[in-house]
C-alpha positions in Angstrom: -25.1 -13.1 55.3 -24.7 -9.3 55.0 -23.5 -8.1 51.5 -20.3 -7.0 52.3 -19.0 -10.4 53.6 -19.2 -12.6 50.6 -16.6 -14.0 49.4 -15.9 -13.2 45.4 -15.2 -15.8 42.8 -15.0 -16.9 39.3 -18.1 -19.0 38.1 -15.6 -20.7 36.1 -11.7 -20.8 36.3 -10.3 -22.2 33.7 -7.4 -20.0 34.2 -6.4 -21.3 37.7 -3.6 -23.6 36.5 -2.5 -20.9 34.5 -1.9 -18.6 37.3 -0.2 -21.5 39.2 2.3 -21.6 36.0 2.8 -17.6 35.6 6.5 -17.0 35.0 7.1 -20.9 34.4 7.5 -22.6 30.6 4.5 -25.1 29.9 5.9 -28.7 29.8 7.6 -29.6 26.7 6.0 -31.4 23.9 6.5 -35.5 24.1 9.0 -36.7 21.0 6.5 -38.4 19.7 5.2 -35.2 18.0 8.0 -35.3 15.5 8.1 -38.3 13.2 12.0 -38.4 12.9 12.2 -38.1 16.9 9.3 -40.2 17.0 11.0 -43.1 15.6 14.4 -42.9 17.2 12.7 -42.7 20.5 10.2 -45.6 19.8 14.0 -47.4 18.4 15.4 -46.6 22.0 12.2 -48.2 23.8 12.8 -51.2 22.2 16.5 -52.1 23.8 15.4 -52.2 27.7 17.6 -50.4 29.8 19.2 -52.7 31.9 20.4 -54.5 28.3 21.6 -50.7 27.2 23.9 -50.7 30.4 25.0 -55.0 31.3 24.7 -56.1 28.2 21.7 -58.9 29.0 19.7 -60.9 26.8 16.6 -59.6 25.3 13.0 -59.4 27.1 10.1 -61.5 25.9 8.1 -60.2 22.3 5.0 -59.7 24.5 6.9 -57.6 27.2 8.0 -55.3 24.5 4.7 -55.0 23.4 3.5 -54.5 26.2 5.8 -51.8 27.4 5.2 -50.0 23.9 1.5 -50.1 24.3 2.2 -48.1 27.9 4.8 -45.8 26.3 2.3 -44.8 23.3 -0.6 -44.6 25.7 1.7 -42.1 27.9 2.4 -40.1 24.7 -1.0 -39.4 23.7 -1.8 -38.5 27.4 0.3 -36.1 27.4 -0.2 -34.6 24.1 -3.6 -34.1 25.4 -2.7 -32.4 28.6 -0.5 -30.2 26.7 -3.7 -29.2 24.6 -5.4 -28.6 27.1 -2.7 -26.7 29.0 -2.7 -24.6 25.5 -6.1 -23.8 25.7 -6.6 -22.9 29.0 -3.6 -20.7 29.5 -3.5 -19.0 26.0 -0.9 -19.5 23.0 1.7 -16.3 24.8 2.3 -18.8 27.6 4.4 -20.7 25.4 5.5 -17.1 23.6 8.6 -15.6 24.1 8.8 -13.1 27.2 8.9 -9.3 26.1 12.2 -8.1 27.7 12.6 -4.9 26.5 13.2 -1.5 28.6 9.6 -0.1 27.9 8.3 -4.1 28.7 10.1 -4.6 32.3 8.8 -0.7 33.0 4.9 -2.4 32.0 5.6 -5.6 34.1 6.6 -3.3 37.1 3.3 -1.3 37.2 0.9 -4.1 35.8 2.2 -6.2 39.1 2.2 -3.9 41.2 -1.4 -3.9 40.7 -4.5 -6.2 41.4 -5.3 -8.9 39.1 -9.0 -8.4 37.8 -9.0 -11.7 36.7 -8.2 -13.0 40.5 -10.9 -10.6 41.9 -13.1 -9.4 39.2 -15.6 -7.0 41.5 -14.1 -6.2 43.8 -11.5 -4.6 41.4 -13.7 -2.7 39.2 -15.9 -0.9 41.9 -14.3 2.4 41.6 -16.0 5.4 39.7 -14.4 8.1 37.5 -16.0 11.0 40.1 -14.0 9.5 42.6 -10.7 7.4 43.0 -12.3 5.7 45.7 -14.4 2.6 46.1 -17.8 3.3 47.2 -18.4 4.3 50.9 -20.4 0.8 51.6 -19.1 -2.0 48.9 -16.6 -4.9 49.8 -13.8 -2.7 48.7 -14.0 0.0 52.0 -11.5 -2.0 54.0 -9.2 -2.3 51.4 -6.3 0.3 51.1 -6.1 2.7 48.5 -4.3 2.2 45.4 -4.5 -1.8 46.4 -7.5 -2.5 43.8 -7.1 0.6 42.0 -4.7 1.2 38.7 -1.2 1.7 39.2 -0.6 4.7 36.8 -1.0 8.0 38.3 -3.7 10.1 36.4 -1.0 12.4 35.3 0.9 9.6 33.7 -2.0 8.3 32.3 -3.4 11.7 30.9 -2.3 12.3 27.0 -1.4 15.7 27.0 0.6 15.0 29.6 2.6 12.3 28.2 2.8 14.1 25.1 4.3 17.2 27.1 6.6 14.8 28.8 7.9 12.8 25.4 8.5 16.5 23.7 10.7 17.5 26.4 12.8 14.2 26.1 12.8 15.3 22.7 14.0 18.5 23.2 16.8 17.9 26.0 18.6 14.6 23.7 21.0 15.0 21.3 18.5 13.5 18.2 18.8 15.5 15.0 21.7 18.3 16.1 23.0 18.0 12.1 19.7 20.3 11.5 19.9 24.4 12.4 16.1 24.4 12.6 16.6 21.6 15.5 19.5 23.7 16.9 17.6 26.8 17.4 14.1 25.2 18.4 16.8 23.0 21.2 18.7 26.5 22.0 14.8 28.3 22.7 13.9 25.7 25.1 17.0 25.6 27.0 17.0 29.9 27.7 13.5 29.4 28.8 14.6 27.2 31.1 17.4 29.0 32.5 15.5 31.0 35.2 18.3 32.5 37.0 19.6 34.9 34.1 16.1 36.0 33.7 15.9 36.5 36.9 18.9 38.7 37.3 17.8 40.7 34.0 14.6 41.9 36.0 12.5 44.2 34.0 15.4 45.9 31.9 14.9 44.0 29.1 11.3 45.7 28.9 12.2 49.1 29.9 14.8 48.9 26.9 11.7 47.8 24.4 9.5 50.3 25.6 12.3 53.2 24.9 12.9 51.7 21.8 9.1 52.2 21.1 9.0 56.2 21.9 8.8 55.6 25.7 6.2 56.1 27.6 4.2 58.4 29.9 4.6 56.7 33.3 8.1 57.0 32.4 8.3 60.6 31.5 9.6 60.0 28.6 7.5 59.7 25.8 7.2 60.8 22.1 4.1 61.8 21.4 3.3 60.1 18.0 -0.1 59.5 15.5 -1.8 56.6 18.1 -2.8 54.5 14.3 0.6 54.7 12.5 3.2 54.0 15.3 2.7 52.2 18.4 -0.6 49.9 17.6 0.5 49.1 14.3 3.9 48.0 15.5 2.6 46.2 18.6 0.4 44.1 16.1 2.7 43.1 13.5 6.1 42.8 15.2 5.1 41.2 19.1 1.6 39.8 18.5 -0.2 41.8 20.5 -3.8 43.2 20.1 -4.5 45.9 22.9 -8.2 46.9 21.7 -9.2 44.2 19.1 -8.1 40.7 17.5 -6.5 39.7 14.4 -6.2 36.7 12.4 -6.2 34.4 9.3 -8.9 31.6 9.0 -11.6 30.1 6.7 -15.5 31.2 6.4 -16.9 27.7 7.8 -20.2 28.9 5.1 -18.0 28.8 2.1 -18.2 25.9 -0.4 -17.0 24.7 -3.9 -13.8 26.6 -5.3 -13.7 29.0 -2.0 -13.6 26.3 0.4 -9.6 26.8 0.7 -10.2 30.6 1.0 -8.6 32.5 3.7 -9.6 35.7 5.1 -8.6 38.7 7.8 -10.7 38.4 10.6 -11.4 40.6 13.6 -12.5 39.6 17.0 -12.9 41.3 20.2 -9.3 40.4 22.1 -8.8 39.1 25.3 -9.1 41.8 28.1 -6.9 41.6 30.9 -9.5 43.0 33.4 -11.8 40.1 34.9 -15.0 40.4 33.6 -18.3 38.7 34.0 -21.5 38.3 31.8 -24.9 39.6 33.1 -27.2 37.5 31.0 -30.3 40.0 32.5 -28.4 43.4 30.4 -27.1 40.9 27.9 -24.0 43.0 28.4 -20.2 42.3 30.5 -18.7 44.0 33.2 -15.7 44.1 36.1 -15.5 41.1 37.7 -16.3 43.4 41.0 -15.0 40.7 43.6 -11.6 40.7 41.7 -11.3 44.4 40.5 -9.3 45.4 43.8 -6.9 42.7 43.6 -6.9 43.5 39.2 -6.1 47.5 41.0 -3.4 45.9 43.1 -1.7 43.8 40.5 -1.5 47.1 38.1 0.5 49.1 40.9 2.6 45.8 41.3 3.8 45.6 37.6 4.4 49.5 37.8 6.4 49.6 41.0 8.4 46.4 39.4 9.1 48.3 36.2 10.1 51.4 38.8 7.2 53.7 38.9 7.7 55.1 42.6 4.0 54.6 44.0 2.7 58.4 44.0 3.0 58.7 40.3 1.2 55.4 39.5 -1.9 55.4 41.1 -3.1 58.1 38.4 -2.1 55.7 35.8 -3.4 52.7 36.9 -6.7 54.4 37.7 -7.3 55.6 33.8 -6.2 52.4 32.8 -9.0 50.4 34.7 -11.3 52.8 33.7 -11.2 52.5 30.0 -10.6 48.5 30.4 -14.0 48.8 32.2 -15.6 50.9 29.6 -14.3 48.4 26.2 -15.3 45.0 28.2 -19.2 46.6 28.2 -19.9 45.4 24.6 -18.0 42.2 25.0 -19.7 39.0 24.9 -19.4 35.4 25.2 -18.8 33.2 22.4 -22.2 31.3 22.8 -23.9 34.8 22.8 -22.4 36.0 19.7 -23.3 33.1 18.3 -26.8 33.2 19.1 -26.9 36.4 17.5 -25.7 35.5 14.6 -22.6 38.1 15.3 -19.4 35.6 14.0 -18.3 35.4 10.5 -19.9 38.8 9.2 -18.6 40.2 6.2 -17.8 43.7 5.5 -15.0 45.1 3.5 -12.9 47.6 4.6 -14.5 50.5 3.5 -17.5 49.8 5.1 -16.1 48.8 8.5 -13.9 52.1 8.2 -17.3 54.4 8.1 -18.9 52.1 11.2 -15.5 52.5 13.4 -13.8 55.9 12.1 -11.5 55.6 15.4 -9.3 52.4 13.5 -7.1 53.4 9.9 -8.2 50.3 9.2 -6.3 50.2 5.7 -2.9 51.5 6.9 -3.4 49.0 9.9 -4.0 45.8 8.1 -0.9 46.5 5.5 1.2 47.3 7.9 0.5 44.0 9.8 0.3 42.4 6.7 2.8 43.7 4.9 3.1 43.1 1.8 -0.3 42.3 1.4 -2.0 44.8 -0.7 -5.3 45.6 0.4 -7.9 47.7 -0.8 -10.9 49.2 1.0 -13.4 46.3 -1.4 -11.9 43.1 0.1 -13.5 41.7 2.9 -12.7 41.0 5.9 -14.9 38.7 8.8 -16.0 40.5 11.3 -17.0 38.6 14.5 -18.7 41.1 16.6 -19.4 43.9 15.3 -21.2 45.9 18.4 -17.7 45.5 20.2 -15.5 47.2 17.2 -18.0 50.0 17.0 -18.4 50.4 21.1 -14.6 50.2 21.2 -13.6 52.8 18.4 -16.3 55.3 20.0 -14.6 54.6 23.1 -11.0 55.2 21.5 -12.3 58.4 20.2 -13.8 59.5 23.6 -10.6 58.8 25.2 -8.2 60.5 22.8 -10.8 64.4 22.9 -10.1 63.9 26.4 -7.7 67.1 27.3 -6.7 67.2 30.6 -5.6 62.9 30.1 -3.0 64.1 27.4 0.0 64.7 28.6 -0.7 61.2 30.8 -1.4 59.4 27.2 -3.9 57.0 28.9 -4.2 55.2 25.3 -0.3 54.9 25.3 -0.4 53.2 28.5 -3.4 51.0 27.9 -1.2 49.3 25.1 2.0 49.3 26.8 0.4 47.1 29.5 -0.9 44.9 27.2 2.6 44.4 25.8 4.1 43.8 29.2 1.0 41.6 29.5 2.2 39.8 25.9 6.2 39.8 27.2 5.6 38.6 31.1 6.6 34.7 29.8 9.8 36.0 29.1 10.2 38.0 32.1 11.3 38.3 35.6 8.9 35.7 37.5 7.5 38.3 39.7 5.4 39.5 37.2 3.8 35.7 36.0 3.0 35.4 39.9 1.1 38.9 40.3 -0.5 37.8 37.2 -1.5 34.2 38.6 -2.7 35.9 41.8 -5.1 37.9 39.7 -6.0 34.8 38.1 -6.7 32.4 40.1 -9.1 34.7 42.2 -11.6 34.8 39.3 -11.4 31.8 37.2 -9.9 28.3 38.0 -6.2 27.9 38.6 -4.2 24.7 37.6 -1.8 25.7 40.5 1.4 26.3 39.4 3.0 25.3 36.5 6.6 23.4 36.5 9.0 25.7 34.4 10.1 22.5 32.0 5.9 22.4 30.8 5.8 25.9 30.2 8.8 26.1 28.2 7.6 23.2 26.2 4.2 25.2 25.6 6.3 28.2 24.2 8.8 26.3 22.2 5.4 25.0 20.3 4.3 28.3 19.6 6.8 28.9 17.6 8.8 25.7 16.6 5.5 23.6 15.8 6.5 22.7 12.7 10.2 21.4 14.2 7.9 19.4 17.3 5.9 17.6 14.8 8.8 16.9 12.0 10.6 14.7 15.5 7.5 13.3 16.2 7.3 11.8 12.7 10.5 10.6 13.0 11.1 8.7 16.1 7.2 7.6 15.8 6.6 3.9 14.6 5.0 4.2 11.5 4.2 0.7 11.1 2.9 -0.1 14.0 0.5 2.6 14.5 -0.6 2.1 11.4 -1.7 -1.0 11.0 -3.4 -0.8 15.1 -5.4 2.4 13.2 -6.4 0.4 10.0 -7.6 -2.9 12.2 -9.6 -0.9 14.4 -10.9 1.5 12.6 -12.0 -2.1 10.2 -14.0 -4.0 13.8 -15.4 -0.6 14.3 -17.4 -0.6 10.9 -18.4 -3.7 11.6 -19.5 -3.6 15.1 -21.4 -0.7 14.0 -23.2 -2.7 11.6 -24.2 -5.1 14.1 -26.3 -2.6 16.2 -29.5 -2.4 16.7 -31.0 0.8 14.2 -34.2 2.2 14.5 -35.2 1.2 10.8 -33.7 0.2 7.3 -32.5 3.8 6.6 -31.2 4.8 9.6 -28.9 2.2 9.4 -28.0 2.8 5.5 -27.7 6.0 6.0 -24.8 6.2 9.2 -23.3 2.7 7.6 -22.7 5.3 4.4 -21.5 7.7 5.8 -19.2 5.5 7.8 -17.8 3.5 4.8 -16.8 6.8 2.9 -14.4 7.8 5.6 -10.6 6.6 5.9 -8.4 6.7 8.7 -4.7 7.0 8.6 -1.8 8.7 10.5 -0.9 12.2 9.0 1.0 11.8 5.8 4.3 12.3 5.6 4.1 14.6 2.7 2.2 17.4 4.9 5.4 17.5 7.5 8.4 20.0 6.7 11.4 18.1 6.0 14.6 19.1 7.4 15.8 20.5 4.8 12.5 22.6 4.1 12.4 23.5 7.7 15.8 25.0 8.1 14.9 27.2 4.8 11.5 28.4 7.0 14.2 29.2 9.9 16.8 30.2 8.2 16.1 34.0 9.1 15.6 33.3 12.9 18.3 34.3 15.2 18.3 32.0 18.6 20.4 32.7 21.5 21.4 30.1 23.6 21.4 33.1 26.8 18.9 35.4 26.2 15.4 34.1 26.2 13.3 37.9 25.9 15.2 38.2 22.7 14.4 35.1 21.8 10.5 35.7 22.8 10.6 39.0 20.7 11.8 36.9 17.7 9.1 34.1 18.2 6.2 36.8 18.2 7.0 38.4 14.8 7.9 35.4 13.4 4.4 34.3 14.6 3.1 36.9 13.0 5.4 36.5 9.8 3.7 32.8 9.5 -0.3 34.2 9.3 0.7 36.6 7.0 2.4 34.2 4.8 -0.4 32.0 5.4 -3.1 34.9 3.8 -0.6 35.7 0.5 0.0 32.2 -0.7 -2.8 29.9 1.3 -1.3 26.4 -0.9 1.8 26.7 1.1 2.2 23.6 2.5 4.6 23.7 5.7 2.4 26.4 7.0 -0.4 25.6 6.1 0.1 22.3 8.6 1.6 24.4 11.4 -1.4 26.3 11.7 -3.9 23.5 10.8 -2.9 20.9 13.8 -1.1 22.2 16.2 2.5 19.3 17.0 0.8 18.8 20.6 -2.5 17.2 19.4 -4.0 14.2 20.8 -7.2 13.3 19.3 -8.1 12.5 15.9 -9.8 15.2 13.7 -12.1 14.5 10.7 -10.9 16.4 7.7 -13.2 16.1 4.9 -13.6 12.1 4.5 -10.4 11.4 6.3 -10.1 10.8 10.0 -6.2 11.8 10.7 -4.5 10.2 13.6 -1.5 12.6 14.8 1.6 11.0 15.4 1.6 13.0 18.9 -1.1 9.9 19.9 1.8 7.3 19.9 4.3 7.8 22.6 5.1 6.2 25.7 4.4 5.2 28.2 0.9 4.8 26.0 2.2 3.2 23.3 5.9 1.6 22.4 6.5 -0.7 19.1 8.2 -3.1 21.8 5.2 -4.2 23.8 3.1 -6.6 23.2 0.8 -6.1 20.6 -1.8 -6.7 23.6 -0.9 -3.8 25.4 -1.0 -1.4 22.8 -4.3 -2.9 21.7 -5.7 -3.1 25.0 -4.3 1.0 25.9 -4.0 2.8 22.8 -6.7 0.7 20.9 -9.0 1.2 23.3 -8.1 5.0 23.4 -8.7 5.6 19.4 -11.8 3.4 19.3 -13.2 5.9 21.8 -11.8 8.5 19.6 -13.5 7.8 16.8 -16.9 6.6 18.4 -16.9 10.0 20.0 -16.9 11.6 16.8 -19.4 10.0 15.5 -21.8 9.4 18.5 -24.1 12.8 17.5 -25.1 11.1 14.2 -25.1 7.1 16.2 -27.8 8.5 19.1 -30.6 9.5 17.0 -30.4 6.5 15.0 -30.1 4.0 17.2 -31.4 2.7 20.5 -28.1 0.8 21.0 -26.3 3.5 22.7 -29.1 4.2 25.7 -30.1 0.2 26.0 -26.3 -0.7 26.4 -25.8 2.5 28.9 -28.6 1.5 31.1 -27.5 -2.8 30.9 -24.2 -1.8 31.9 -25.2 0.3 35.0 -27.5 -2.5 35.9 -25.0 -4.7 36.6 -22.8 -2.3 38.4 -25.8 -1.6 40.7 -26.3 -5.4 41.1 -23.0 -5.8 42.2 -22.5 -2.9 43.9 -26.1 -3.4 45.6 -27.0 0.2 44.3 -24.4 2.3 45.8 -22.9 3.6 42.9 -24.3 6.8 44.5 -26.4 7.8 41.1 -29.7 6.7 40.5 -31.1 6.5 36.9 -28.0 7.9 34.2 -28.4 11.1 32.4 -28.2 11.4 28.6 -24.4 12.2 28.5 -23.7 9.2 30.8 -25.6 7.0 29.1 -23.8 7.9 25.8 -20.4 7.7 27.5 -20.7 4.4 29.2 -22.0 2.9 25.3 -18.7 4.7 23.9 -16.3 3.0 26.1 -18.2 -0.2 26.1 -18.0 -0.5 22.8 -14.6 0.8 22.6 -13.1 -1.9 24.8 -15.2 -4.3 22.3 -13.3 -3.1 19.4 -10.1 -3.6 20.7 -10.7 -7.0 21.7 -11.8 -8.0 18.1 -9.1 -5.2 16.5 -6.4 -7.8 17.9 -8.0 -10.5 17.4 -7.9 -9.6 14.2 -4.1 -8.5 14.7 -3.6 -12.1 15.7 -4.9 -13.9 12.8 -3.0 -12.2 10.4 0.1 -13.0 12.8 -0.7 -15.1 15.4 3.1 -14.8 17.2 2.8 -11.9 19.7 5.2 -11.5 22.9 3.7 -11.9 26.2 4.2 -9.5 29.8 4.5 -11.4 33.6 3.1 -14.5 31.7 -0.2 -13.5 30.6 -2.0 -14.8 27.8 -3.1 -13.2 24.8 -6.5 -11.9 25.9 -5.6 -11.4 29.6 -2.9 -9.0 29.1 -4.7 -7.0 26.7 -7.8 -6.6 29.5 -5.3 -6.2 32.1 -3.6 -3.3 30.4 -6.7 -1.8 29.7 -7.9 -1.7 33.1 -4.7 0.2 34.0 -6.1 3.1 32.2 -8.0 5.7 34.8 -10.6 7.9 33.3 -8.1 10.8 33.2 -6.8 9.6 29.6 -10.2 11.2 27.8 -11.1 14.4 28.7 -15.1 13.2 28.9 -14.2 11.3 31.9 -15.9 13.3 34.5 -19.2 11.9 32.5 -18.6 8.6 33.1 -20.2 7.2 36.5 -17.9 4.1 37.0 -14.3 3.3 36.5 -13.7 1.9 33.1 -12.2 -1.3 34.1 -15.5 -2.4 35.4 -16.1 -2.9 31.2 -14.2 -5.7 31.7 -16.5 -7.7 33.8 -19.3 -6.5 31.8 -18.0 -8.2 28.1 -16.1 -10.7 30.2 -19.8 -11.9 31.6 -20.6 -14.2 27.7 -17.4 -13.4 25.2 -15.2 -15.9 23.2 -12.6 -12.9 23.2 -12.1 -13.0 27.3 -9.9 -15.7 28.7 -12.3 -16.3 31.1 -16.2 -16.4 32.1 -16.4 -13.6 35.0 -19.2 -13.6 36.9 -19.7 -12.2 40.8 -21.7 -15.1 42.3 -22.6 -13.1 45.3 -24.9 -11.1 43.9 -28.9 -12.3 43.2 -29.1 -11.8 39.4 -26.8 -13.3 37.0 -25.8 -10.8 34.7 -26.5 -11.5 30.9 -24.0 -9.7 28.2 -24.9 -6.2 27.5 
């Protein structure tokens, strides 16, 4: 019989009555269970019931004893079935049904989907590379999406959701008694409201620009000092950093008292010509395959602002030219850190004798203001070839008399500020921009207007985001899920096999010092703090570019705030972790859930407790484990013997057409994480359960079944290591599910030759 035509099936199904009863109540319990019913009822058996209706003389002593002898041999058969039934079918059968909104919106997808329980291989022979079953397994015939989860991967990724949740957020009516929420509400809506900016073209710009001493293109422009007007102004009131990067941040080498110490660093920015890196020269250069389109776009944004075409091809030309000549001594990050380029410290003085071109004292107070800064502080320079290339080529550039009257300088940073402002401008310009784009790097396609208005309503009213977050978030709930976890996963950790003594004493260490929580309420604004932090901030409810000016020198407002008092707590948090994070980050000995982790449809303090365990459990296990897996692999042989068990199996059911032969390193270590992951969350609840063992239950399922079954909803898109994992997650199940108490069932695919032992 070929492999394909095999018919699938549980080695053992205890669960078979139980899906014959899905939906139904179990029988009730006989009276006899309760003494005070048990002795009315045995009181009613002894009147027969012909007597309790005519009226006729009482039956023989030995009848009634008789018929007693059959009633209490009735009573205990049936208390037994109704064990049994118990057993088999899981204490939630006889639980009360979750009916909430967020529970009938679960029922609906979880039936419209396979049960893995009902086919356990056939369901799981999908692969995260592909949405599809393999091109020769049972599954072929079958129809898309039939076997498959029944969440999208958008729905299912958490960035997503999280985007999604904020703009419910922002478009209800929850917390209106706040300005802060007012203003961050009216920002979002005038980003949204395409059709004035629209109308307002590129006026709004031209108007800036004027304001600024105009510009040559133009034909207006007042010639001014090119350090103490326009790049100074450019930096500290609109964010923008034409010829080098700017910021606040810690020296990751510092330790003891400086730990907390915050410095000015300085980075090569981010070009807007395409460039490439030519490992062979060690040095960048024009993307040349892109470079016409780049020339194109230029002469678009000029003929947009009203440039007639015969004057603007002499601007755009000098414009490319000297983008070409500063992307030469750029360099990738990996690069700069090979060569020991970031986090070099000079003070100002010094930097000012190796890049004369910069005042780089007058700059940094004037973006800084009032910082005051001498030329002995330091400041972290993180590529120093680039500052020096780029102030010779400044100075080149500015000696250069026949390009004066043109001010080639002038328009380099003009561009850069219309490159800053195009969010918040007519959409013609985004789209010549995303043309550019997508011709030299990879495109996400376009973006719906509601997600990038939720992006730039987070730039600037983070701290507002993650204040509602913590609010409409379920404290308790999450909680206590990251505290259970976070307790199987030290233990399961224990339990695997280390290469020796130390090994193990060493991670286990390290592993019992840390503490998990949610992020403390106490480094979240209030309401009351945060409508003192915005109390400054003008919003219009019309005008978004306005509103987009004011967010960038506010932005800008926060990191200097940030450097002059670095203990100040509300932004200290906004620019520690950002309101849209997913992940859990290690700080010191604490692993710190966000709150941004816990929204629907991933999590709701109306499911079951089985569903969140079996979705979001599974999700911070994997977290966590992913965290710690560089210090787990090279002390244990755990993570590669469980990697290349559970492939095994997949090939032996699959009958090695899962398309990959042996499974690299990163593969190896992924399929252990998510293994292990699911493993946690089964014993996290079970754990949940006997501290309280009343949970609600979903379409009937029991306990353990509705926790796997959510689970194997979850497509690979909800980690962002999913492309490493060779097969669909849900085909975990049948892997634990082969020899665990935890698993309502035995599963086991008969068909294939060998029997699978637990990984």
């Amino acid at each position: 019989m070929s492999h394909t035509s095999k018919e699938l099936e549980l080695s053992v199904q205890p669960s078979s009555h139980c899906d014959a009863e899905r939906g139904r109540q179990p029988p009730p319990l006989p009276p006899a269970q309760d003494p005070a019913e048990a002795r009315l009822w045995f009181d009613l058996q002894q009147v027969p019931l012909a007597q309790q209706q005519s009226g006729s003389p009482p039956q023989s002593p030995k009848r009634q004893q008789l018929i007693l002898l059959l009633v209490l041999g009735f009573c205990s058969c049936a208390a037994v079935l109704g064990l049994v039934y118990y057993i088999s079918c899981g204490p939630s059968d006889l639980a009360a049904p979750c009916l909430s909104q967020a529970c009938q919106w679960a029922s609906t997808l979880i039936n419209k989907s396979a049960d893995p329980f009902t086919r356990p291989c056939d369901y799981f022979l999908f692969s995260c590379g592909s949405e599809r079953p393999p091109p020769d397994s049972r599954a072929r015939q079958r129809k898309k999406g039939v076997l498959g989860p029944a969440w999208s991967t958008d729905e299912l990724d958490r960035s997503a959701v999280l985007l999604r949740y904020l703009r419910g957020v922002l478009e209800s009516n929850y917390g209106n008694d706040s300005s802060a929420v007012q203003k961050t509400r009216w920002f979002y809506t005038s980003c949204l409201d395409t059709s004035s900016i629209n109308a307002a073209g590129a006026e709004p710009f031209l108007a800036l620009v004027e304001e600024l001493g105009g510009w040559a293109v133009m034909g207006k422009w007042n010639q001014t000092d090119f350090n103490s007007t326009l790049l100074n102004v450019l930096m500290r009131d609109f964010s923008t950093f034409p010829f080098f990067n700017v910021f606040v941040g810690k020296d990751p080498r510092d330790s003891g008292s400086n730990k907390s110490r915050r410095y000015i660093q300085i980075d090569q920015p981010d070009l807007m010509i395409p460039i490439e890196w030519n490992s062979k020269t060690q040095k960048s250069r024009a993307n040349t395959q892109s470079l016409r389109l780049f020339l194109a776009s230029c002469q678009k944004y000029l003929s947009l602002l009203g440039v007639p075409t015969g004057s603007s091809m002499m601007h755009v030309w000098t414009f490319v030219s000297l983008s070409s000549e500063l992307a030469v001594a750029a360099a990738p990050l990996g690069h700069r850190l090979s060569q020991g380029q970031l986090h070099q410290r000079l003070r100002i003085g010094e930097l000012q004798v190796q890049a004369p071109a910069i005042d780089w004292l007058d700059c940094l107070r004037t973006v800084f203001h009032p910082h005051p800064f001498t030329e002995e502080d330091l400041v972290l320079v993180h590529n120093l070839p680039y500052i020096v290339q780029m102030s010779q080529t400044i100075a080149k550039w500015m000696k250069k008399q026949d390009l004066r009257t043109s001010g080639p300088l002038n328009t380099y940073m003009i561009l850069n500020l219309l490159h800053t402002l195009m969010p918040a401008l007519d959409s013609r310009f985004s789209l010549t921009a995303r043309n550019v784009s997508a011709s030299w790097r990879d495109s996400d396609g376009v973006v719906p207007r509601w997600k990038r208005c939720v992006l730039e309503t987070e730039k600037g009213f983070d701290a507002v985001l993650k204040h509602l977050l913590r609010e409409l978030a379920t404290h308790r709930e999450a909680g206590e899920m990251v505290q259970n976890m976070f307790s199987s996963l030290k233990t399961e950790l224990q339990e695997l096999k280390w290469k020796n003594e130390t090994a193990q004493q060493y991670i286990m260490k390290k592993v019992q010092s840390l503490s998990a929580g949610l992020e403390m309420s106490t480094e979240i604004p209030s309401l009351g703090e945060l409508d003192l932090m915005f109390a400054r901030v003008s919003v219009s409810r019309l005008n978004f570019f306005s509103n987009y000016v004011r967010l960038l020198s506010l932005w800008q407002q926060r990191r200097c705030q940030l450097l002059m008092d670095p203990t100040d707590r509300a932004d200290a948090v906004e620019f520690s972790r950002p309101s849209l994070s997913v992940t859990p980050t290690l700080q010191e000995n604490r692993l710190v859930f966000p709150m941004g982790m816990f929204v629907p449809p991933l999590f709701h303090p109306t499911y079951p407790r089985a569903v969140n365990y079996g979705v979001m459990g599974f999700l911070v296990a994997k977290d966590v484990l992913h965290l710690l897996l560089p210090h787990i692999w090279f002390q244990s042989d755990s993570v590669r013997n469980v990697g290349e068990c559970v492939w095994a199996h997949y090939l032996s059911v699959t009958g090695g057409s899962g398309g990959v032969g042996a499974l690299s390193q990163e593969q190896q270590q992924e399929v252990w994480v998510q293994q292990t992951a699911l493993q946690v969350a089964l014993k996290g609840y079970d754990k949940s359960l006997k501290r309280n063992p009343t949970d609600s239950s979903i379409s009937g399922l029991s306990h353990s079944r509705l926790l796997l079954t959510s689970f194997s909803q979850i497509t690979c898109a909800a980690d962002p290591s999913h492309p490493l994992m060779p097969l669909h997650s849900s085909f975990l199940v049948s892997s634990i599910c082969a020899d665990s108490p935890l698993c309502p069932s035995r599963l086991q695919c008969l068909d294939t030759t060998d029997q699978h032992l637990p990984c």
